[in-house]
C-alpha positions in Angstrom: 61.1 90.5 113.7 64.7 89.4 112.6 65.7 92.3 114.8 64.9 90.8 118.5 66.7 87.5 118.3 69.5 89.7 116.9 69.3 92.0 119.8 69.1 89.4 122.0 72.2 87.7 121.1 73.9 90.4 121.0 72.8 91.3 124.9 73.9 88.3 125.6 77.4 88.3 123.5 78.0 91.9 125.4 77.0 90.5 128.8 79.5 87.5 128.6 82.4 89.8 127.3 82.1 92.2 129.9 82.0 89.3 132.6 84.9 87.8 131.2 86.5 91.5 131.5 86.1 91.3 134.9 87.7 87.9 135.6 90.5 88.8 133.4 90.9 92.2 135.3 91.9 90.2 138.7 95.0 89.7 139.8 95.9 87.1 142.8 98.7 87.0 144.8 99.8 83.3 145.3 97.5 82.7 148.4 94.2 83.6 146.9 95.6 81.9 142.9 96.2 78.5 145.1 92.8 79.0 147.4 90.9 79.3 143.9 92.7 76.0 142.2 93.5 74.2 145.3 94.6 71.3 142.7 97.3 73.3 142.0 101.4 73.1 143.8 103.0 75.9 144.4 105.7 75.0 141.2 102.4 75.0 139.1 101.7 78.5 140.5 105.8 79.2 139.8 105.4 78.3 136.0 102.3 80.3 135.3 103.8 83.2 137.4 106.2 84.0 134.2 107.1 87.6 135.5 108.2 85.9 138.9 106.7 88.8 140.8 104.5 86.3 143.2 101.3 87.7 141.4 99.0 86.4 138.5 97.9 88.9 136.5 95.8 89.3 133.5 98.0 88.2 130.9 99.8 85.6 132.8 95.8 83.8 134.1 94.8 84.2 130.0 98.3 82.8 128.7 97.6 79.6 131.8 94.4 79.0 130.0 95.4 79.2 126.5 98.2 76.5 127.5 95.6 74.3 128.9 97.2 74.8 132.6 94.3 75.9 133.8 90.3 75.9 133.4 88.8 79.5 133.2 87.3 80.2 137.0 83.2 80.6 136.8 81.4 82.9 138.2 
């Protein structure tokens, strides 16, 4: 019986990673980043933009939240 909690968490474990995949996937362009954290100024948008391309990407939206710059979006 030790075998269907583990399975379970483990469903569960795989389920959030692959969300989190997919929210880490997205990339905004400076429009949709602000519509999504409307909190935020466009120099707070500038400073986690650290490529300056006028995009968030992946790595720049995962290095935000690591700083505590932003919160992770749900859903």
């Amino acid at each position: 019986m030790k075998s269907i909690p583990s399975l379970a968490a483990a469903i569960v474990l795989m389920a959030g990673l692959a969300h989190a995949q997919d929210m880490d996937a997205t990339s905004w362009t400076q429009e949709e980043f602000l519509a999504a954290y409307p909190e935020l100024t466009v120099e707070q948008f500038e400073q986690i933009d650290l490529n300056g391309d006028g995009i968030i990407d992946p790595d720049e939206y995962l290095l935000a939240i690591d700083a505590g710059l932003i919160e992770p979006l749900e859903g």
